[in-house]
VODOBA-645126 format. One record per residue (C-alpha): x, y, z. Coordinates in steps of 0.05 Angstrom, whole numbers, plus 5000, padded with zeros to 4 digits. Layout:
> X; Y; Z
...
***
This chain:
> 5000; 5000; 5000
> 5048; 5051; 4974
> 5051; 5113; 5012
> 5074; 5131; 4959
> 5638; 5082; 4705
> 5685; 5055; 4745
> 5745; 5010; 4748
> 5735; 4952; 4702
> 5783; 4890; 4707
> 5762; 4845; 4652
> 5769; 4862; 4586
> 5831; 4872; 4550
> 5823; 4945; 4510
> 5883; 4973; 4478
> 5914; 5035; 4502
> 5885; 5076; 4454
> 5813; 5045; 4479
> 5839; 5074; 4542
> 5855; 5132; 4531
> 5804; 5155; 4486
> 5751; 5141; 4538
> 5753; 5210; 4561
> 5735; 5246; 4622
> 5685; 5220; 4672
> 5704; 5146; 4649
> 5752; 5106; 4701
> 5809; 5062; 4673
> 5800; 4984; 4663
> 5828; 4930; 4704
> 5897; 4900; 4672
> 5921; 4845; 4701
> 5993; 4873; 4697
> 6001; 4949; 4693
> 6022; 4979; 4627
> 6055; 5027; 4594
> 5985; 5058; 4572
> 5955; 5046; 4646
> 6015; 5084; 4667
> 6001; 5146; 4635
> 5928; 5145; 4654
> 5913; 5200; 4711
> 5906; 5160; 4772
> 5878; 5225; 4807
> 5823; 5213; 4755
> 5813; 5136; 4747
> 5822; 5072; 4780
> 5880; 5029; 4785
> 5899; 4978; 4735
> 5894; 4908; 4737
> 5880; 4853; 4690
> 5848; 4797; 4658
> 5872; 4776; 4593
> 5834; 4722; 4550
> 5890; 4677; 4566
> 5868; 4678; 4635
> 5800; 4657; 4617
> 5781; 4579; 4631
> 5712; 4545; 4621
> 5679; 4477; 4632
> 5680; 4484; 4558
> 5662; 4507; 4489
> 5608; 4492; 4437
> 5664; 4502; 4376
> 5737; 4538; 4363
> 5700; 4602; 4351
> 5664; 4605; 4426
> 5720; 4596; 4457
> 5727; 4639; 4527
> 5773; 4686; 4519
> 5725; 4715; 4466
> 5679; 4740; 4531
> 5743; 4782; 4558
> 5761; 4805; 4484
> 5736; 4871; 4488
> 5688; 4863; 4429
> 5624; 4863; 4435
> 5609; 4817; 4369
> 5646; 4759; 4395
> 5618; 4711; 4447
> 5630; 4651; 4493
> 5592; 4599; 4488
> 5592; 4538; 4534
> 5584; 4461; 4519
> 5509; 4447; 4520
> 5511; 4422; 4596
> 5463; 4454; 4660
> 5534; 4455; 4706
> 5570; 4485; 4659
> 5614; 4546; 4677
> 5669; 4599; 4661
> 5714; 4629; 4700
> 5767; 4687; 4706
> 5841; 4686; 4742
> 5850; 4768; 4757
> 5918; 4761; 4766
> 5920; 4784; 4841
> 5864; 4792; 4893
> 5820; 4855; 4893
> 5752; 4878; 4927
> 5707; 4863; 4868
> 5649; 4914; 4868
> 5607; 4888; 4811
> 5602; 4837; 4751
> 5565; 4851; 4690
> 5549; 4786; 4646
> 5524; 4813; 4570
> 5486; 4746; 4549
> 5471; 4734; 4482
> 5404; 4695; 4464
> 5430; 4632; 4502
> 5422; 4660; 4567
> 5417; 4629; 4642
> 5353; 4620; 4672
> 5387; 4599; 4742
> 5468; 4614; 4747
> 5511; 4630; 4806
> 5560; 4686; 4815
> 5618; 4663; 4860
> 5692; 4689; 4883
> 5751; 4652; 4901
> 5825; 4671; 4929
> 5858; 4602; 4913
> 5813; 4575; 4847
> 5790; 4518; 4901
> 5746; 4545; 4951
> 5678; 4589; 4929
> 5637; 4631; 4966
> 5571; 4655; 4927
> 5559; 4735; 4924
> 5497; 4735; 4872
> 5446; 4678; 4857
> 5396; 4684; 4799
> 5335; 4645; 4797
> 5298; 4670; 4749
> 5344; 4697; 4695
> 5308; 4739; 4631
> 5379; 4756; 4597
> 5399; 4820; 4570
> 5449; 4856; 4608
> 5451; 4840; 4680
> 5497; 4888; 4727
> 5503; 4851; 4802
> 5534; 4897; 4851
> 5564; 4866; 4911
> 5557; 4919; 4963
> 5540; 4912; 5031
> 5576; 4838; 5023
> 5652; 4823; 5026
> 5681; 4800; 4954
> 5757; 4798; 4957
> 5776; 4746; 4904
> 5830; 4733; 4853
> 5779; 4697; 4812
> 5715; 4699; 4790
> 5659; 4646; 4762
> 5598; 4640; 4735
> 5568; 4567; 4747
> 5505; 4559; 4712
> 5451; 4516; 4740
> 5390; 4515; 4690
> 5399; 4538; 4617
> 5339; 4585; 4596
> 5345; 4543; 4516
> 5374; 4484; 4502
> 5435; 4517; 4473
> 5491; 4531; 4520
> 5506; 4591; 4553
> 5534; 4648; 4524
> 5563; 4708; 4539
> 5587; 4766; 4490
> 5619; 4795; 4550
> 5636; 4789; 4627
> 5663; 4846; 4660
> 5690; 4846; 4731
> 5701; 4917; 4767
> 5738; 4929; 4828
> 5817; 4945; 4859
> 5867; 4929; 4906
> 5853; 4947; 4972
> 5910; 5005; 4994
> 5955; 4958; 5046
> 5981; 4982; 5113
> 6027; 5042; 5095
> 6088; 5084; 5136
> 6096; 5136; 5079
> 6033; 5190; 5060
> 5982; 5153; 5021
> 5905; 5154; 5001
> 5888; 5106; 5060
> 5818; 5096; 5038
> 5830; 5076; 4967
> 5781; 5005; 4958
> 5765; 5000; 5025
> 5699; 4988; 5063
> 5645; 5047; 5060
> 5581; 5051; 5099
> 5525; 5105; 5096
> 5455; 5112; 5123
> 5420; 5111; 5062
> 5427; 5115; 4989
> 5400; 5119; 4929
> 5399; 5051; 4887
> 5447; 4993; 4881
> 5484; 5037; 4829
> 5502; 5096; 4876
> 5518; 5059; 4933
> 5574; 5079; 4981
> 5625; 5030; 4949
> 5637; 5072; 4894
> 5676; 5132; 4945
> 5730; 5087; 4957
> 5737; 5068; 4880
> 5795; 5112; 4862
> 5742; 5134; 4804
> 5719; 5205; 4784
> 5701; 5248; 4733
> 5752; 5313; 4718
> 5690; 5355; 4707
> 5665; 5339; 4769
> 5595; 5328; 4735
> 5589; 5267; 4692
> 5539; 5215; 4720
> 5593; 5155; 4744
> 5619; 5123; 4797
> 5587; 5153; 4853
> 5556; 5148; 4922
> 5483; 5185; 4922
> 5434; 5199; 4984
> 5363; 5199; 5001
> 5333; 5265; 5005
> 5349; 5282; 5056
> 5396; 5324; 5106
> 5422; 5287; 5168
> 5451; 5226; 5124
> 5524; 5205; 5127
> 5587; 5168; 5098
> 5628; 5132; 5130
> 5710; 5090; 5103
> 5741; 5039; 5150
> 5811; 5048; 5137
> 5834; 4984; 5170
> 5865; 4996; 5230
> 5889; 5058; 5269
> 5916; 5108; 5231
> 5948; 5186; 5225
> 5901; 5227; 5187
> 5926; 5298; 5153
> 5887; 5307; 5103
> 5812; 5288; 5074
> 5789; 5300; 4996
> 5724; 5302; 4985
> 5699; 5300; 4906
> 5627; 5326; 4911
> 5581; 5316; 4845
> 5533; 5379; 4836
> 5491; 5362; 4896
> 5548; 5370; 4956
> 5545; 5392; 5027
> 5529; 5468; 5042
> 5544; 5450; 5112
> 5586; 5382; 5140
> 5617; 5358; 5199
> 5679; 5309; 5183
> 5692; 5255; 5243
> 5743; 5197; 5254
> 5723; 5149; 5306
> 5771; 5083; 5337
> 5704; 5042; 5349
> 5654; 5064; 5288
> 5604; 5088; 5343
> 5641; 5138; 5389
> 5658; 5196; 5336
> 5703; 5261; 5351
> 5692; 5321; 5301
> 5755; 5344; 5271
> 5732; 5398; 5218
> 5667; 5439; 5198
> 5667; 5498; 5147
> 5662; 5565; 5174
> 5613; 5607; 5179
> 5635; 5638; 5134
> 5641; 5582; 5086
> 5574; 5559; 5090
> 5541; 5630; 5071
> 5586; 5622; 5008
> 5568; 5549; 4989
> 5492; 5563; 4998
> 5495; 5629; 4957
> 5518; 5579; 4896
> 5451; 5560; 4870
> 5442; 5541; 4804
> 5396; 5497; 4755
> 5417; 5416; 4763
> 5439; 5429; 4686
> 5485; 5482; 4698
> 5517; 5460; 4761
> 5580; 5426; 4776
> 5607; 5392; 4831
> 5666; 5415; 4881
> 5736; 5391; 4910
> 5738; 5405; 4986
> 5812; 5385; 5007
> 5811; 5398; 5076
> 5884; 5395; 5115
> 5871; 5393; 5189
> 5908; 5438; 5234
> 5934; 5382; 5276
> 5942; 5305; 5256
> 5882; 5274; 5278
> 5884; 5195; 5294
> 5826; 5135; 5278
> 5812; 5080; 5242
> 5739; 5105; 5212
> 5725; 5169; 5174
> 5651; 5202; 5166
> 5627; 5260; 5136
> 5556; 5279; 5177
> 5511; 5322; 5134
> 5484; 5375; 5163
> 5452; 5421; 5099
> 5450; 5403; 5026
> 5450; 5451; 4969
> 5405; 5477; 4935
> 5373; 5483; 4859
> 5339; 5533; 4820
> 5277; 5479; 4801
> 5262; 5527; 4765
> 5289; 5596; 4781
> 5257; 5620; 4824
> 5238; 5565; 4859
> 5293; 5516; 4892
> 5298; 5446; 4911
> 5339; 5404; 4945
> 5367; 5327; 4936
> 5414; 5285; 4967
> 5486; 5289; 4976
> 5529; 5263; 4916
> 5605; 5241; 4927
> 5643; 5213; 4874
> 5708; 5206; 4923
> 5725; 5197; 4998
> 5799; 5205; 5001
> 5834; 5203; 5069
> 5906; 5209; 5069
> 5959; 5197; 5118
> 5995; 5133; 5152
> 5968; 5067; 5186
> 5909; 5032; 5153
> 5910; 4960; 5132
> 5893; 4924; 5066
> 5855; 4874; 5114
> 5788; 4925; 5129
> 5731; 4880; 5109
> 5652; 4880; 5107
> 5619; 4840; 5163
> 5586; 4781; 5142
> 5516; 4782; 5128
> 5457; 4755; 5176
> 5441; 4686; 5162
> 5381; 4650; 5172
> 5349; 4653; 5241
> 5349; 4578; 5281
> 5281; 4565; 5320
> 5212; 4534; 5300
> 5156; 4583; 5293
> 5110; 4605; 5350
> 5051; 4644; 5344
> 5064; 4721; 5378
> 5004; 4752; 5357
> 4933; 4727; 5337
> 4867; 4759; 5338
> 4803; 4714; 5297
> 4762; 4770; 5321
> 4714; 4734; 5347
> 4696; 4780; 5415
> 4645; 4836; 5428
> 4695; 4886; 5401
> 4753; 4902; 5369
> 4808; 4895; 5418
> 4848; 4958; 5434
> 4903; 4923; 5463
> 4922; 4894; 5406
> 4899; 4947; 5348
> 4913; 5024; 5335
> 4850; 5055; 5300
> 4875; 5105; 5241
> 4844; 5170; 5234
> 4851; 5214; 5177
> 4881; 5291; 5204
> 4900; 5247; 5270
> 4943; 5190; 5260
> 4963; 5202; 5192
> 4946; 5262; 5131
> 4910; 5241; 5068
> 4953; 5192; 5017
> 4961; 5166; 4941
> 4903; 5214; 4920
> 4848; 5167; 4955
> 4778; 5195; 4964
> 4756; 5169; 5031
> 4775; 5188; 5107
> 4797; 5140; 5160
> 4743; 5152; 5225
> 4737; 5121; 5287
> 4668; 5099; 5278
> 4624; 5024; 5281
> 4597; 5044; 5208
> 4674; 5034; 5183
> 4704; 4981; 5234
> 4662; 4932; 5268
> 4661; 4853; 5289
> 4605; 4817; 5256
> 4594; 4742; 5242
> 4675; 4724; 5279
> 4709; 4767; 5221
> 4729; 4831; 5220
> 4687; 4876; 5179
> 4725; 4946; 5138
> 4665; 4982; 5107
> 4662; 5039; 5058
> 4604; 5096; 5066
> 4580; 5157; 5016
> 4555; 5217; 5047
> 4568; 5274; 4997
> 4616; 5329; 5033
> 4592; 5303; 5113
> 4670; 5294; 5126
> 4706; 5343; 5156
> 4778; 5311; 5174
> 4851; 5345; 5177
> 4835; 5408; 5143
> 4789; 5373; 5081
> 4720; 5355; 5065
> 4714; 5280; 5048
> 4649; 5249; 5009
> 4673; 5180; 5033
> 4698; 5146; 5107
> 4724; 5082; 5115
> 4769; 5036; 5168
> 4838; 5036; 5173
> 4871; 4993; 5234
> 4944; 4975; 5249
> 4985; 4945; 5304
> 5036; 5005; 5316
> 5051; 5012; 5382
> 5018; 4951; 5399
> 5059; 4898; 5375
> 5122; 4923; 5325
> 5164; 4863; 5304
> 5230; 4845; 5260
> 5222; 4785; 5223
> 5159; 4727; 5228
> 5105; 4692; 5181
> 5051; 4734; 5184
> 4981; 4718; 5141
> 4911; 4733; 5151
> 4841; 4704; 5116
> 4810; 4754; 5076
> 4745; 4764; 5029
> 4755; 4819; 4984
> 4700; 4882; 4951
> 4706; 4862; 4876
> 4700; 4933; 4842
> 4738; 4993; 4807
> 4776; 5029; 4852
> 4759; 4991; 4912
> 4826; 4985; 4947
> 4838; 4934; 5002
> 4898; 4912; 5033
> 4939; 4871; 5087
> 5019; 4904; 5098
> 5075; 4923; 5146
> 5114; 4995; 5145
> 5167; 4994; 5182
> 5151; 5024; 5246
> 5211; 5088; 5240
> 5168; 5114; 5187
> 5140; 5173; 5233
> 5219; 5192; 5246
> 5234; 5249; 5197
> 5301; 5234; 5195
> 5279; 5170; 5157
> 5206; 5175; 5127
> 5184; 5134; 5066
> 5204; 5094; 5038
> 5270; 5088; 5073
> 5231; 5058; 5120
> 5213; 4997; 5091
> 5146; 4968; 5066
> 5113; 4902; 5055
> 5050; 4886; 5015
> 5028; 4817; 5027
> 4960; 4824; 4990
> 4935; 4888; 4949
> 4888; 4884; 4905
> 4847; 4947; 4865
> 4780; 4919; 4848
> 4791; 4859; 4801
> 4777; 4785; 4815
> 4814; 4753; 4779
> 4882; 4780; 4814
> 4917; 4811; 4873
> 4988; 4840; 4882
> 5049; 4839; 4934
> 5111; 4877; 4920
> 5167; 4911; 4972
> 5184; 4989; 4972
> 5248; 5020; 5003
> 5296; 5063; 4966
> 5312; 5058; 4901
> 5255; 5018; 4896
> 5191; 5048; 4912
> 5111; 5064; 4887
> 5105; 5045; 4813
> 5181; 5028; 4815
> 5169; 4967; 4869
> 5204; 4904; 4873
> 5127; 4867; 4864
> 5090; 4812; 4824
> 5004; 4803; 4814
> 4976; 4740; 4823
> 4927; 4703; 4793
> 4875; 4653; 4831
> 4884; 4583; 4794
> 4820; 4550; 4780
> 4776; 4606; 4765
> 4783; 4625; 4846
> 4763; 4701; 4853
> 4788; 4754; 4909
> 4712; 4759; 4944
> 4705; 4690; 4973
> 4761; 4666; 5021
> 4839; 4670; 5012
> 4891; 4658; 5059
> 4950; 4720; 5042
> 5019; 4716; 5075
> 5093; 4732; 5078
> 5154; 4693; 5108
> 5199; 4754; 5128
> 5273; 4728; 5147
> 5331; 4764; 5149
> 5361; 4731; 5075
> 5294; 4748; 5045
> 5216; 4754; 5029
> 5171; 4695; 5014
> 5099; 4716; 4996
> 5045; 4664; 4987
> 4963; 4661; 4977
> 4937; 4601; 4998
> 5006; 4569; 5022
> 5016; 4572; 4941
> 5086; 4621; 4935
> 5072; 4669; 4892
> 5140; 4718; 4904
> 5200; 4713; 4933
> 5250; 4761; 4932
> 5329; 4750; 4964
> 5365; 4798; 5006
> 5422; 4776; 4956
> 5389; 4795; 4903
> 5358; 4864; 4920
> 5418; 4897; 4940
> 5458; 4868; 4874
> 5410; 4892; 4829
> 5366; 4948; 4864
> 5380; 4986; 4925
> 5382; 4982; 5000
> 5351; 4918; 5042
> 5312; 4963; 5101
> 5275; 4902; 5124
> 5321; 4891; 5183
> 5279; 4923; 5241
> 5208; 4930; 5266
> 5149; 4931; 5226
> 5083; 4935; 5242
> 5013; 4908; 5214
> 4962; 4944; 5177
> 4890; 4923; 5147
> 4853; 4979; 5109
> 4803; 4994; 5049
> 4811; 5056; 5010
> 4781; 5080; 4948
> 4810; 5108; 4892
> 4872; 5133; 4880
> 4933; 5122; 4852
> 4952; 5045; 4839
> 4874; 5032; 4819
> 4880; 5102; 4763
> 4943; 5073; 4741
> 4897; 5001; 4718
> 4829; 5037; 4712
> 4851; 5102; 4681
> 4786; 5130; 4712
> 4797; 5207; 4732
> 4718; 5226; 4746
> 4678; 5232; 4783
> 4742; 5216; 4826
> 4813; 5187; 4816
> 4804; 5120; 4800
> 4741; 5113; 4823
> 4680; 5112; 4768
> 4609; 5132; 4783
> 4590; 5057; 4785
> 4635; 5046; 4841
> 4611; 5109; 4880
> 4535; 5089; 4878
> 4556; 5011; 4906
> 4591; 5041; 4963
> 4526; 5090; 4970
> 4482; 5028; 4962
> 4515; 4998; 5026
> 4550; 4931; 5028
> 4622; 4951; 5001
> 4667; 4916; 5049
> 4731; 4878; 5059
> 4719; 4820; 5111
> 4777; 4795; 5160
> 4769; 4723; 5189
> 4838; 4720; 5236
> 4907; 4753; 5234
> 4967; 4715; 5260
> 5038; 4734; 5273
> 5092; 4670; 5282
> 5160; 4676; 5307
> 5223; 4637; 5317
> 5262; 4635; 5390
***
């Protein structure tokens, strides 16, 4: 229910592919440095390291022409192409080990339905980072961030074929550098090491890329970059290893920098010490710079502390972002934007590493929460009633308002009974006049959780625009300092008026509302969403399982998510929410109704007048493991 270019180490390009790149493009990976690599501005670009064709083996080849090398070629036209086997597999020796920070596989036609992504330090022993299950093709970028991928080689072990061809790959690009290494002379201490942040963007600007040793001279090209939420208090953080002397910090700011920052160093990653802040000074100049998002450029802030200041981690806090003319005269704001986190100095170590991720949680399941609804009243204890101007403002363009009332939210018959009314303009609710009410319920405040099965029986209104559903929002969602959708949000059933189909789908950022990770689902044999269903999600901390009728019908990875599409925020409480609305934006975007209201037609409007528009509840249950 919504609220609603970089261091590549594969291929082997000539020097003048190199160096004809131009600005705002970061040098490939060679597996030994050359004479062309050499004379590439590493202020600019990334290290070099490589992977020639001749380091290229595979399980095997469907002829002399597939052979593959031709994946690491640097042409586009030419292709591996494996022996016509389920296991089969290719992998890449990079010469030395480096923090890998993505892989992109270019399939041709012969593509893998189900493959495996998978590093090694010794060619022996493999440790997944990215598992595809249901593989379309096409150009497929996994980024590896938040997990630790510090190989020497690489492999792609396929495990279902999408044809009964091979598979084949026109190219297979590995991106990533050599962690700096423990150091007693001046050097960029940060350079491929660990970076955290709050929040960002998408999988594409997440903080990995500040440590990449890759930026544009213009200071404005769209590459390798870390990118916030909207949002002021967000930081960046590098782990430079171990304790270190610390004289001097670059920041490379795209267009959208700091007007105002704190930079910190900390010897435990939560106790932090403040060792510069711009002056007043500086911060009435750096807000004065406003200009259009097309005409602005980014900044270099090299900041040399007045005294050596000593830590192993490095944050800049931000405290005020700049502004746009959007258009003049009118300003916006949008994140913060760093293409590079330099930190320069002594100490460090090439050993600073990403904790491993949660696994699965041991236990059996035990029910935490149930209500069947069954007594003489809805039960307080356990639910939060939703009022519209009260507990939350009007949302999505719906029509009705959320009252505290029995003609909206009542027990009747052991189910829980939502109900839509029409009284044309009788609704007066946080500052606007509403022709419809309906019920709205949640268990904020009552019981927030992290992690559970959690499903409910449901009869659904079958109708245009009619808009029933069963969530969780994560339960920081009232902070401002997080909002939506960094706060997480999980539709286990949705559906906008059809029977034939509902709809689950996840929201968090860099993908949220029409931009969800989500799938619709169809009732087999003719079922329909107003008689009885059984909706639910299996929450874990590696992933989302979402089922109707114990039948899955999504499930999404942790794994996956981050690789392909932003930030997993489904690691603390959410809470439960049942509700009916009308109208609005998901139903307009099937319906394309716009009158008499937003995705809600006349027809619609005179059922919910005629009485009997309604979304039944027969029981709600939470299970746990511990």
């Amino acid at each position: 229910m919504q609220l609603r270019t970089p261091r590549l180490l594969v291929t082997a390009l000539s020097a003048i592919a190199l160096l004809s790149a131009g600005p705002g493009l970061t040098a490939p990976a060679l597996a030994e440095p050359s004479a062309a690599a050499a004379a590439w501005d590493t202020d600019r670009a990334a290290s070099a390291y490589a992977a020639t064709p001749a380091s290229v083996t595979a399980s095997g080849s469907e002829n002399g022409a597939t052979t593959p090398g031709m994946a690491f070629d640097g042409d586009g036209a030419t292709r591996w192409s494996s022996n016509f086997a389920d296991d089969a597999w290719i992998r890449v020796d990079l010469g030395s080990a480096i923090r890998v920070d993505r892989v992109v596989l270019d399939w041709e036609a012969a593509y893998g339905k189900r493959y495996v992504l998978e590093a090694s330090r010794n060619g022996t022993d493999w440790t997944p980072f990215y598992t595809e299950t249901a593989g379309t093709g096409g150009s497929v970028t996994a980024h590896t961030y938040p997990q630790e991928v510090t190989a020497r080689y690489v492999r792609m072990r396929g495990v279902e074929r999408a044809t009964g061809w091979g598979y084949s790959l026109f190219s297979f690009k590995v991106y990533g550098g050599e962690p700096a290494p423990a150091s007693t002379t001046r050097t960029n201490l940060a350079l491929n090491h660990p970076a955290y942040a709050d929040f960002y963007q998408h999988a594409g600007n997440s903080p990995a890329f500040v440590t990449d040793g890759g930026r544009p001279a213009d200071l404005k090209a769209d590459v390798s970059r870390w990118s916030s939420d909207w949002n002021a208090n967000r930081w960046i953080s590098v782990d430079l290893g171990a304790p270190s002397v610390i004289d001097t910090i670059d920041l490379y700011w795209e267009a959208a920098y700091a007007v105002d920052y704190e930079l910190q160093v900390s010897d435990d990653n939560r106790t932090w010490r403040t060792v510069h802040r711009p002056t007043a000074a500086e911060v009435v100049a750096r807000r004065a710079d406003v200009k259009s998002p097309g005409e602005a450029t980014g900044r270099h802030d090299s900041v040399r502390l007045p005294s050596p200041a000593t830590g192993r981690y490095v944050r800049m806090l931000g405290k005020e972002r700049r502004s746009f003319h959007n258009p003049a005269p009118h300003t916006a704001q949008f994140g913060y934007s760093l293409y590079e986190f330099e930190v320069w100095g002594t100490g460090g170590s090439a050993s600073a590493a990403y904790p491993a991720l949660p696994g699965e949680q041991p236990g059996t399941y035990r029910t935490t929460f149930f209500d069947d609804f069954t007594a003489a009243a809805l039960d307080r204890g356990k639910w939060r009633v939703v009022r519209t101007g009260t507990e939350m403002g009007s949302v999505n363009g719906e029509s009705q308002a959320y009252v505290d009332s029995p003609d909206n939210i009542r027990l009747e018959n052991g189910a829980l009974v939502l109900r839509a009314e029409y009284c044309k303009g009788c609704t007066q609710a946080g500052g606007g006049t509403y022709d419809f009410t309906s019920g709205r319920i949640d268990t904020h405040t009552r019981f927030d959780f992290t992690y559970g099965r959690v499903s409910a029986r449901m009869k659904l209104p079958v109708g245009d625009g009619f808009w029933p559903a069963f969530w969780l929002l994560g339960s920081n969602v009232d902070d401002p300092a997080v909002s939506w959708p960094p706060s997480g949000e999980t539709d286990i059933m949705e559906n906008v008026g059809y029977g034939d189909w509902t709809s689950t789908a996840l929201h968090g950022p860099g993908y949220s509302a029409d931009g969800n990770i989500g799938a619709r689902q169809v009732y087999p044999n003719g079922g329909r969403a107003d008689q009885w269903h059984t909706y639910a999600v299996e929450w874990t901390p590696t992933g989302m399982k979402f089922f109707v009728d114990d039948r899955l019908v999504q499930e999404t990875t942790r794994n996956k998510l981050e690789s392909t599409r932003g930030q997993w925020v489904f690691d603390h409480d959410q809470y439960v929410i049942l509700n009916l609305a009308l109208g609005g934006a998901y139903p307009a975007g099937w319906n394309q109704v716009t009158t008499p209201y937003w995705g809600l037609p006349q027809s619609s409007v005179d059922r919910i007048a005629g009485g009997g528009v309604q979304a039944e509840v027969d029981w709600v249950r939470v299970e746990q493991k511990g």
